[in-house]
Z-matrix of the N, CA and C atoms (Angstrom, degrees):
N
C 1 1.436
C 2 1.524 1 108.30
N 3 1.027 2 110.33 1 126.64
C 4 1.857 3 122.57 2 -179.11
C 5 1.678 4 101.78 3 -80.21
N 6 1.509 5 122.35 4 152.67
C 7 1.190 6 134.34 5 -149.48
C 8 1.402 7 99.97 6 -148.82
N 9 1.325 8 125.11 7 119.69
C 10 1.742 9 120.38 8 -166.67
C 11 1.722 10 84.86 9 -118.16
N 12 1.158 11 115.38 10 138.56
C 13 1.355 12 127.90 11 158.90
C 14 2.016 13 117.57 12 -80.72
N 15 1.169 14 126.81 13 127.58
C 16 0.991 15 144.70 14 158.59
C 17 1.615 16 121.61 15 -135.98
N 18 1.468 17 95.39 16 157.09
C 19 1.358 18 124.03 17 162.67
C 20 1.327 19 127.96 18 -101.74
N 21 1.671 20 90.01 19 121.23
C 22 1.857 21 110.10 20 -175.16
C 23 1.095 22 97.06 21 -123.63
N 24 1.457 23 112.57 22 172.76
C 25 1.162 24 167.83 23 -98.73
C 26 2.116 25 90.36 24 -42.79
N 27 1.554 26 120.18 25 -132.25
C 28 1.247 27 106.02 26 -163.66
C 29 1.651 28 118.59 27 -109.55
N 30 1.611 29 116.95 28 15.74
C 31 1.041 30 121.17 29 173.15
C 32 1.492 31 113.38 30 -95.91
N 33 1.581 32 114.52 31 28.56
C 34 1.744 33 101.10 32 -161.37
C 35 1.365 34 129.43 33 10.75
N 36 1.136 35 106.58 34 66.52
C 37 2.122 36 107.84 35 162.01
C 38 1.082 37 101.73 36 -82.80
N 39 1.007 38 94.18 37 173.18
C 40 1.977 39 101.11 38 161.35
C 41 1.399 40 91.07 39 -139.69
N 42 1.446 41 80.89 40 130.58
C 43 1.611 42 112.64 41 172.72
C 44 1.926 43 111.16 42 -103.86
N 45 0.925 44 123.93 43 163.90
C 46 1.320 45 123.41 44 166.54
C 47 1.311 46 110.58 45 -97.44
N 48 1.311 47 134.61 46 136.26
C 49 1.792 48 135.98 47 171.87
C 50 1.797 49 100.14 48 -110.74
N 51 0.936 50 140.87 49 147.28
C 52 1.358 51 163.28 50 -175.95
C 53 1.593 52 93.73 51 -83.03
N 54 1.708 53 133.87 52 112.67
C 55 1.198 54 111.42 53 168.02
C 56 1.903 55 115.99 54 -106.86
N 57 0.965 56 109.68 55 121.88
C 58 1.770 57 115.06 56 -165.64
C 59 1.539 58 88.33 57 -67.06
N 60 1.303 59 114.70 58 128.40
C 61 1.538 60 115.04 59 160.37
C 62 1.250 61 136.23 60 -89.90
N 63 1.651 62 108.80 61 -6.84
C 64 1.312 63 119.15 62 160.56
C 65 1.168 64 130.81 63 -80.50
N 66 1.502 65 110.17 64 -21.74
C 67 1.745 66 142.48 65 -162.60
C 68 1.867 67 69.57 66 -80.67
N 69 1.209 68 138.60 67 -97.01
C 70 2.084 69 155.22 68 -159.30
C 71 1.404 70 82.32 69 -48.18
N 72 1.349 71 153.86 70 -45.47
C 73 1.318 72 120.23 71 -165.29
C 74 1.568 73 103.89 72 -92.41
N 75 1.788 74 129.57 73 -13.08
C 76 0.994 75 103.51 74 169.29
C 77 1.319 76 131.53 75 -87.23
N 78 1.565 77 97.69 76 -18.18
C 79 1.424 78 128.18 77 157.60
C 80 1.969 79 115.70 78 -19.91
N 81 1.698 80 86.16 79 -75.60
C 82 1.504 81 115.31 80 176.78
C 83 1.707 82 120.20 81 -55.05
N 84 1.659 83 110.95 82 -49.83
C 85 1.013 84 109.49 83 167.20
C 86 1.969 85 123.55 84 -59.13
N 87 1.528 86 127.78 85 -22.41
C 88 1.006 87 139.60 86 176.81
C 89 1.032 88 89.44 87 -76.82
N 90 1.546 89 160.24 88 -89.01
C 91 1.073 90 153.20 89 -143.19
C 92 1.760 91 106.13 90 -57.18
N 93 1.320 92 118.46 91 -36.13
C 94 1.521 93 113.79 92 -167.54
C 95 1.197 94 98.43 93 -74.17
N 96 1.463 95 121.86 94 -30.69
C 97 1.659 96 112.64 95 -149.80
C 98 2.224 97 94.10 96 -92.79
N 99 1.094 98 97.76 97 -5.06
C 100 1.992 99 112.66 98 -165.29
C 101 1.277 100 108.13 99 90.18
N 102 1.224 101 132.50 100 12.34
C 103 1.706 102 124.37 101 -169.84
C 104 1.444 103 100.68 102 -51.73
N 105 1.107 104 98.18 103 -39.61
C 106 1.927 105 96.51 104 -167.89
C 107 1.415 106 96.95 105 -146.57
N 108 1.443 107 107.07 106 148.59
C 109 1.708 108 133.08 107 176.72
C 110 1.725 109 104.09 108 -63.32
N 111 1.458 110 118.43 109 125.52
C 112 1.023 111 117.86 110 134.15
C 113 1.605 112 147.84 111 -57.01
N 114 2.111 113 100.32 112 129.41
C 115 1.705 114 82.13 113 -153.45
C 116 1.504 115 124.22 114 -79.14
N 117 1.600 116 98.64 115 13.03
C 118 1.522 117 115.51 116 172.72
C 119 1.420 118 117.62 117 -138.79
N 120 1.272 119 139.64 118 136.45
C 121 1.406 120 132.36 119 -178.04
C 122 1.381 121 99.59 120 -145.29
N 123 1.626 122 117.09 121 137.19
C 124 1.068 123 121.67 122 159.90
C 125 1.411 124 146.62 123 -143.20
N 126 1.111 125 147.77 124 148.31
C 127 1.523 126 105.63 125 -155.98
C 128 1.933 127 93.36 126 -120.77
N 129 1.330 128 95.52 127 168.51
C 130 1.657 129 100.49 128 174.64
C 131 1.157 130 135.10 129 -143.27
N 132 1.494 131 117.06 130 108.05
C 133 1.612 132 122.32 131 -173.35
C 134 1.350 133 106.43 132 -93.83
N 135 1.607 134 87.69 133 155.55
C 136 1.664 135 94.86 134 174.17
C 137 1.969 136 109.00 135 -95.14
N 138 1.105 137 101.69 136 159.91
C 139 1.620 138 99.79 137 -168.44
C 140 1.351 139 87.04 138 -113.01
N 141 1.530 140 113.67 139 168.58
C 142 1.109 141 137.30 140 -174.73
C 143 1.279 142 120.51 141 -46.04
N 144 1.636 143 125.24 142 -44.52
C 145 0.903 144 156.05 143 -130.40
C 146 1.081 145 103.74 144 -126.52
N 147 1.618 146 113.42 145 9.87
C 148 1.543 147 111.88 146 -178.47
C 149 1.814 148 139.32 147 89.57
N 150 1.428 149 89.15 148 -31.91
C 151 1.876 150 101.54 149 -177.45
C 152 1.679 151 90.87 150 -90.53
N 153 1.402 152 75.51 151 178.14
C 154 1.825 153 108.73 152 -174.55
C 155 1.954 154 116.26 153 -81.36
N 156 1.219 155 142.09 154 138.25
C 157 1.074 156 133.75 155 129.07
C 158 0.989 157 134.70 156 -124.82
N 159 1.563 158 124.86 157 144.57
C 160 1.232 159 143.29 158 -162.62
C 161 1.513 160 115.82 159 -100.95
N 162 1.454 161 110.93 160 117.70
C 163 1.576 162 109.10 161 178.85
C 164 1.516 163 112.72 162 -132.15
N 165 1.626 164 96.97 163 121.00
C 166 1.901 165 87.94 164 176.92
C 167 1.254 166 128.87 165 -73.27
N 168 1.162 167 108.86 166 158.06
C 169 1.441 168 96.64 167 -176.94
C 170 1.518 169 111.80 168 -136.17
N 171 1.493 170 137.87 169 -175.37
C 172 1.218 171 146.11 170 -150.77
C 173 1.612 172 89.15 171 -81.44
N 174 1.271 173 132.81 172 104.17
C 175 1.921 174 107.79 173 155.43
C 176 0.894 175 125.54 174 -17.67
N 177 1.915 176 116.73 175 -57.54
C 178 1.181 177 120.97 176 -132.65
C 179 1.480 178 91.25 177 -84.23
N 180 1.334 179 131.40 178 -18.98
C 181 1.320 180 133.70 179 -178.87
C 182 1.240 181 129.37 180 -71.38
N 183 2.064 182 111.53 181 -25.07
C 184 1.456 183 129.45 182 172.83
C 185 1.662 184 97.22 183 -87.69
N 186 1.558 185 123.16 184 -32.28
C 187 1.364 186 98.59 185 174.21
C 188 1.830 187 122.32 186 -59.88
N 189 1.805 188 102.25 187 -35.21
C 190 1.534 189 94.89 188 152.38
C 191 1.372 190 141.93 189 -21.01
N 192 1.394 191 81.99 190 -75.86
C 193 1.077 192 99.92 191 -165.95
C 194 1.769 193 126.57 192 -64.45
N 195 1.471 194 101.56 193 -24.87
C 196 1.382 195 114.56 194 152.56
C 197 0.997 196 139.82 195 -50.03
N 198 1.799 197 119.29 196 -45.85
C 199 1.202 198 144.22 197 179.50
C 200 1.522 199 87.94 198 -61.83
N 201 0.962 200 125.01 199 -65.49
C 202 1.628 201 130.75 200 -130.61
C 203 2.058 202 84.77 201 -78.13
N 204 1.370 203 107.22 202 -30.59
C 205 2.039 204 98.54 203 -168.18
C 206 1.679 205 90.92 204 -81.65
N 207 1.463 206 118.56 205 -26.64
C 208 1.636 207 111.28 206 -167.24
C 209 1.639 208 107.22 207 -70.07
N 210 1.379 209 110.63 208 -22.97
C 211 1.326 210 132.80 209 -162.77
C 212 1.708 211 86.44 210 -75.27
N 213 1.227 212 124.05 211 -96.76
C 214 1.262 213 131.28 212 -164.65
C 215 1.723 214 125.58 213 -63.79
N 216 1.734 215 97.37 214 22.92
C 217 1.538 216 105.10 215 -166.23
C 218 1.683 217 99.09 216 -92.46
N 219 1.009 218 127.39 217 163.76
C 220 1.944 219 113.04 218 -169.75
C 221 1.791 220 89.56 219 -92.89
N 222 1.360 221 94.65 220 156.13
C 223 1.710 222 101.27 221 175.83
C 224 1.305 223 137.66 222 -46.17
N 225 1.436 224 98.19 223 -31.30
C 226 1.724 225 135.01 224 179.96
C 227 1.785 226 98.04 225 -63.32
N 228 0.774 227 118.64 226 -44.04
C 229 1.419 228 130.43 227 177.37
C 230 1.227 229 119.53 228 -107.91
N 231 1.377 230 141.71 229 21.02
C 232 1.134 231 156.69 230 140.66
C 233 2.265 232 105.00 231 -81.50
N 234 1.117 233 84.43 232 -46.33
C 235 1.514 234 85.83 233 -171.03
C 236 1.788 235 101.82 234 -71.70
N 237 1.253 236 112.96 235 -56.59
C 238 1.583 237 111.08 236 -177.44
C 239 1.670 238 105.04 237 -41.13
N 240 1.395 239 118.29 238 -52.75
C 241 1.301 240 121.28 239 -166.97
C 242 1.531 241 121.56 240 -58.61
N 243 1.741 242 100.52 241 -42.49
C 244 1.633 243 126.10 242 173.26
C 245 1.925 244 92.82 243 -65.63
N 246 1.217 245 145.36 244 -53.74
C 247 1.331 246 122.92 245 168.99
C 248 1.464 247 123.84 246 -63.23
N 249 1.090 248 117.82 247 -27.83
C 250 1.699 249 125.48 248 -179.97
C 251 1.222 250 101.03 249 95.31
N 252 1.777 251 147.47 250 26.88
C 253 1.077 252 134.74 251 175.00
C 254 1.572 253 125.73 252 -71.77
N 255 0.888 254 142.21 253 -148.94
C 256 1.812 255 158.76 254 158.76
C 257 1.511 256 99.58 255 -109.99
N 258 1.189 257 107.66 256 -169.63
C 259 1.724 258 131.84 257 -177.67
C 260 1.118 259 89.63 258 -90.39
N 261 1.283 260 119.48 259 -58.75
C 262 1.739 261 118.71 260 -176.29
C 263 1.351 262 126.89 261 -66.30
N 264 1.076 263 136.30 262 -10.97
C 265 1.303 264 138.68 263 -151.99
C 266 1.810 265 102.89 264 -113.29
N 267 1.677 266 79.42 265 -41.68
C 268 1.730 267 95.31 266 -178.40
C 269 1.628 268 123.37 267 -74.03
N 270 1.591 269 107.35 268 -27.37
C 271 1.178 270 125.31 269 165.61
C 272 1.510 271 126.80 270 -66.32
N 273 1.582 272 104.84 271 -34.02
C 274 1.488 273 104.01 272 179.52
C 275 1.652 274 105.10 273 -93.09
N 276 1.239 275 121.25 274 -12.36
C 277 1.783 276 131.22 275 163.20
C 278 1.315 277 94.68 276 -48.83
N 279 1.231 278 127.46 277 -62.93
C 280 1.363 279 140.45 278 -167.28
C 281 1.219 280 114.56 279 -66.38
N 282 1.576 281 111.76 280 -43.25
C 283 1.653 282 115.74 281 -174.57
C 284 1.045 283 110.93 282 85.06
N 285 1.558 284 121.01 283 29.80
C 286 1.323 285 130.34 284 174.32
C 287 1.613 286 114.62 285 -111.31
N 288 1.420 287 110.48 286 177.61
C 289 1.197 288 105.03 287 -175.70
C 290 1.196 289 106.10 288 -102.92
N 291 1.655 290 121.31 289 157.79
C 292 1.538 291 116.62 290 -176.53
C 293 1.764 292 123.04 291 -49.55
N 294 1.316 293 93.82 292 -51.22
C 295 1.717 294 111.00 293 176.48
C 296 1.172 295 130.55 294 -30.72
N 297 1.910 296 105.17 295 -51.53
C 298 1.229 297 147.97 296 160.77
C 299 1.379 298 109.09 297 -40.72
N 300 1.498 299 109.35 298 -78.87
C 301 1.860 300 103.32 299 -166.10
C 302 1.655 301 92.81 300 -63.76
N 303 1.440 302 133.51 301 -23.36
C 304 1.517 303 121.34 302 -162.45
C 305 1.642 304 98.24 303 -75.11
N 306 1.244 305 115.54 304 -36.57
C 307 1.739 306 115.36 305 -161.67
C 308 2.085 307 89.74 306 -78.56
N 309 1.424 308 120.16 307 -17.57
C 310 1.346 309 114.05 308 172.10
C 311 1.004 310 114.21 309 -90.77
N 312 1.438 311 125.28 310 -33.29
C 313 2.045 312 113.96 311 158.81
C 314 1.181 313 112.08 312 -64.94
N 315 1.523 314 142.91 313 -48.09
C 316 1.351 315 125.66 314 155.94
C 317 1.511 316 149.02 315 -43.72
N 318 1.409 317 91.62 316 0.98
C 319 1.568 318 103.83 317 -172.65
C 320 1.170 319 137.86 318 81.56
N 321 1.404 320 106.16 319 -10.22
C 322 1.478 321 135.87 320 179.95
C 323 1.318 322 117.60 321 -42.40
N 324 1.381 323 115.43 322 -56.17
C 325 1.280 324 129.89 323 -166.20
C 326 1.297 325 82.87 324 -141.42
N 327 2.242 326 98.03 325 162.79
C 328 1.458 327 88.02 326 174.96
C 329 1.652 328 87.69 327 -130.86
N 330 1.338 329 127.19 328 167.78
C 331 1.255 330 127.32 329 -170.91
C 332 1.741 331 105.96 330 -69.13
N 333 1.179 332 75.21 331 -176.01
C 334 2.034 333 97.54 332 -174.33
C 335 1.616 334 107.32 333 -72.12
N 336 1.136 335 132.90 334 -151.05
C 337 1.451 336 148.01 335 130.16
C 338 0.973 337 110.30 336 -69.60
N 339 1.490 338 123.65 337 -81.23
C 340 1.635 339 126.73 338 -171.03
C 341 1.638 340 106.85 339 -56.71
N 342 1.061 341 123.94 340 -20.32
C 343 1.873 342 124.94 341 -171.78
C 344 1.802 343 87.78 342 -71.16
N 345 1.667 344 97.80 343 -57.77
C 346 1.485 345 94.69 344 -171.31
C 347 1.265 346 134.44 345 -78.77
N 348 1.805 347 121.82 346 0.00
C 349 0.927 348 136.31 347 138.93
C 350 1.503 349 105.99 348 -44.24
N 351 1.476 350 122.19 349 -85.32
C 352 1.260 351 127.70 350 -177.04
C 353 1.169 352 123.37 351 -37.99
N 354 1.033 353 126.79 352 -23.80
C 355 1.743 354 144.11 353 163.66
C 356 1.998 355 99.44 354 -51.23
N 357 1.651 356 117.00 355 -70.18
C 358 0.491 357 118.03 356 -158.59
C 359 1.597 358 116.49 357 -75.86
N 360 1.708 359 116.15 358 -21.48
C 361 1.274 360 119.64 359 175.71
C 362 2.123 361 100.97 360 -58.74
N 363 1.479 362 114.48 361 -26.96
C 364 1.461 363 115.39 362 -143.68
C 365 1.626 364 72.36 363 -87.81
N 366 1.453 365 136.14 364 -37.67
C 367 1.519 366 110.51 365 -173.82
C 368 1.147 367 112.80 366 -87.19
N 369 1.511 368 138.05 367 -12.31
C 370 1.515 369 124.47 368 169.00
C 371 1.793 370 111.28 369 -70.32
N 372 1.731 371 97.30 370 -51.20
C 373 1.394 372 87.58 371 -163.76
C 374 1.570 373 87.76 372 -141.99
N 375 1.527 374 119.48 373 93.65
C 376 1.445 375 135.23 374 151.37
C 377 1.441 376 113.91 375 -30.83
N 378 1.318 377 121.11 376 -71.41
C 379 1.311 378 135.67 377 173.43
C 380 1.502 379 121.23 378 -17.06
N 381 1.172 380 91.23 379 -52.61
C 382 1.689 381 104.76 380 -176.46
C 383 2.027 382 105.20 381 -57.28
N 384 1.678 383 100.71 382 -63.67
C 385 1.243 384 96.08 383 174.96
C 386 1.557 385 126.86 384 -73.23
N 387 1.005 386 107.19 385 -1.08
C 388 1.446 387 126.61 386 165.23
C 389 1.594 388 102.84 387 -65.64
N 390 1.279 389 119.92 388 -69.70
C 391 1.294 390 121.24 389 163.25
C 392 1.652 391 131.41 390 -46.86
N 393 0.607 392 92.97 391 -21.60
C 394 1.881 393 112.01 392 -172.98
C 395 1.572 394 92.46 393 -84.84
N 396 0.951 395 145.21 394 -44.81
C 397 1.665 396 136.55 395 -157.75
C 398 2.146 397 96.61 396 -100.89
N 399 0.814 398 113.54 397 -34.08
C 400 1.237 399 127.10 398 -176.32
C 401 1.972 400 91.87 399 -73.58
Protein backbone atom coordinates (compact mmCIF):
# COMPACT_ATOMS: atom_id res chain seq x y z
CA UNK A 1 0.00 0.00 0.00
CA UNK A 2 1.52 3.46 -1.10
CA UNK A 3 1.51 6.25 1.64
CA UNK A 4 1.37 10.08 0.49
CA UNK A 5 2.61 12.48 3.10
CA UNK A 6 0.54 15.65 3.83
CA UNK A 7 -0.03 18.52 5.92
CA UNK A 8 -3.08 18.97 8.21
CA UNK A 9 -4.65 20.90 10.22
CA UNK A 10 -2.42 24.22 11.54
CA UNK A 11 0.77 22.93 13.01
CA UNK A 12 2.18 21.62 9.56
CA UNK A 13 3.29 17.98 10.59
CA UNK A 14 3.26 15.60 8.26
CA UNK A 15 1.44 12.81 8.95
CA UNK A 16 1.32 9.80 6.58
CA UNK A 17 -2.43 8.86 5.11
CA UNK A 18 -2.65 5.23 3.60
CA UNK A 19 -3.70 5.83 -0.17
CA UNK A 20 -6.17 2.78 -1.37
CA UNK A 21 -5.49 2.36 -5.07
CA UNK A 22 -8.50 0.66 -5.80
CA UNK A 23 -10.66 3.16 -3.70
CA UNK A 24 -8.69 6.39 -6.91
CA UNK A 25 -9.21 3.98 -9.67
CA UNK A 26 -12.77 3.42 -8.78
CA UNK A 27 -12.98 6.84 -7.87
CA UNK A 28 -11.54 7.79 -11.47
CA UNK A 29 -13.44 5.30 -13.33
CA UNK A 30 -16.89 7.00 -11.80
CA UNK A 31 -15.91 10.26 -12.87
CA UNK A 32 -15.07 9.08 -16.63
CA UNK A 33 -18.15 7.12 -17.08
CA UNK A 34 -20.45 10.61 -15.27
CA UNK A 35 -21.46 8.41 -12.28
CA UNK A 36 -20.78 11.32 -10.16
CA UNK A 37 -20.05 15.21 -10.60
CA UNK A 38 -16.75 16.49 -10.29
CA UNK A 39 -16.21 18.81 -7.27
CA UNK A 40 -14.22 21.12 -9.52
CA UNK A 41 -14.30 21.56 -13.33
CA UNK A 42 -12.60 23.77 -15.47
CA UNK A 43 -12.02 24.45 -18.83
CA UNK A 44 -8.93 26.15 -20.70
CA UNK A 45 -8.48 28.37 -23.68
CA UNK A 46 -5.66 29.66 -25.18
CA UNK A 47 -5.83 33.54 -25.79
CA UNK A 48 -4.58 35.27 -28.56
CA UNK A 49 -1.63 36.35 -27.11
CA UNK A 50 -0.50 33.06 -26.31
CA UNK A 51 -1.16 32.59 -22.33
CA UNK A 52 -3.62 30.42 -20.63
CA UNK A 53 -7.26 31.11 -19.29
CA UNK A 54 -9.05 29.46 -16.81
CA UNK A 55 -12.88 29.29 -16.60
CA UNK A 56 -15.03 27.35 -14.10
CA UNK A 57 -17.58 25.75 -14.99
CA UNK A 58 -20.92 23.98 -13.73
CA UNK A 59 -19.76 20.14 -12.58
CA UNK A 60 -22.93 19.09 -12.96
CA UNK A 61 -22.61 19.90 -16.69
CA UNK A 62 -19.00 17.96 -17.15
CA UNK A 63 -20.67 15.07 -15.29
CA UNK A 64 -23.01 15.33 -18.50
CA UNK A 65 -21.09 15.63 -20.48
CA UNK A 66 -19.11 12.57 -19.51
CA UNK A 67 -21.98 10.37 -19.29
CA UNK A 68 -23.16 11.27 -22.64
CA UNK A 69 -19.02 10.56 -24.44
CA UNK A 70 -18.88 7.18 -22.08
CA UNK A 71 -22.26 6.35 -23.56
CA UNK A 72 -21.38 6.51 -27.28
CA UNK A 73 -17.65 5.30 -26.80
CA UNK A 74 -17.42 1.53 -28.59
CA UNK A 75 -16.92 -1.32 -25.95
CA UNK A 76 -13.40 -2.04 -27.16
CA UNK A 77 -12.53 1.19 -25.64
CA UNK A 78 -14.65 1.19 -22.76
CA UNK A 79 -12.85 -1.98 -21.59
CA UNK A 80 -9.10 -0.73 -22.28
CA UNK A 81 -9.98 2.43 -20.28
CA UNK A 82 -11.93 0.33 -17.33
CA UNK A 83 -8.29 -1.65 -17.11
CA UNK A 84 -6.10 1.49 -17.45
CA UNK A 85 -4.09 0.08 -20.39
CA UNK A 86 -2.45 2.03 -23.65
CA UNK A 87 -3.30 1.06 -27.34
CA UNK A 88 -0.29 -1.00 -27.08
CA UNK A 89 -0.45 -2.90 -24.15
CA UNK A 90 -4.15 -3.64 -24.70
CA UNK A 91 -3.57 -4.88 -28.16
CA UNK A 92 -0.87 -7.31 -27.37
CA UNK A 93 -3.34 -8.61 -24.16
CA UNK A 94 -5.47 -9.36 -26.99
CA UNK A 95 -2.85 -10.53 -29.48
CA UNK A 96 -3.94 -8.11 -31.79
CA UNK A 97 -2.41 -5.72 -33.86
CA UNK A 98 -2.28 -2.01 -32.99
CA UNK A 99 -4.13 -0.84 -36.26
CA UNK A 100 -6.72 -3.40 -35.53
CA UNK A 101 -7.94 -2.47 -31.95
CA UNK A 102 -7.50 1.44 -33.36
CA UNK A 103 -9.85 0.86 -36.60
CA UNK A 104 -12.29 -0.87 -33.55
CA UNK A 105 -12.14 2.27 -31.26
CA UNK A 106 -12.83 4.29 -34.29
CA UNK A 107 -15.68 2.50 -35.37
CA UNK A 108 -14.19 1.44 -38.38
CA UNK A 109 -14.48 -2.05 -38.10
CA UNK A 110 -16.26 -3.87 -35.52
CA UNK A 111 -14.72 -6.98 -33.83
CA UNK A 112 -15.38 -10.71 -34.39
CA UNK A 113 -17.40 -12.90 -31.88
CA UNK A 114 -14.48 -14.62 -30.47
CA UNK A 115 -12.38 -10.98 -30.49
CA UNK A 116 -15.47 -9.81 -28.54
CA UNK A 117 -15.71 -12.63 -26.42
CA UNK A 118 -12.04 -12.03 -25.68
CA UNK A 119 -12.72 -8.45 -25.04
CA UNK A 120 -14.98 -9.48 -22.52
CA UNK A 121 -12.89 -12.35 -20.77
CA UNK A 122 -9.93 -9.23 -20.60
CA UNK A 123 -12.61 -7.06 -18.47
CA UNK A 124 -13.78 -9.70 -16.00
CA UNK A 125 -10.54 -11.34 -15.45
CA UNK A 126 -7.27 -9.57 -17.04
CA UNK A 127 -5.13 -11.88 -15.11
CA UNK A 128 -5.98 -14.80 -16.91
CA UNK A 129 -4.86 -13.16 -20.27
CA UNK A 130 -2.18 -11.67 -18.55
CA UNK A 131 -1.12 -15.15 -17.92
CA UNK A 132 -1.76 -16.57 -21.24
CA UNK A 133 0.84 -14.28 -23.21
CA UNK A 134 3.55 -14.65 -20.54
Amino acid sequence: MKTKISTQGTGRRLTKQPIQAESLKQRKKSLLSGERAPSRAFRIFKRADGSFSRVAINPESQRRKSASTWKSMPEVTKARHTLGLTQEAFAEMLGIGINTLRSWEQNKRQPSGAARTLIHIALKHPEVLQEAIT
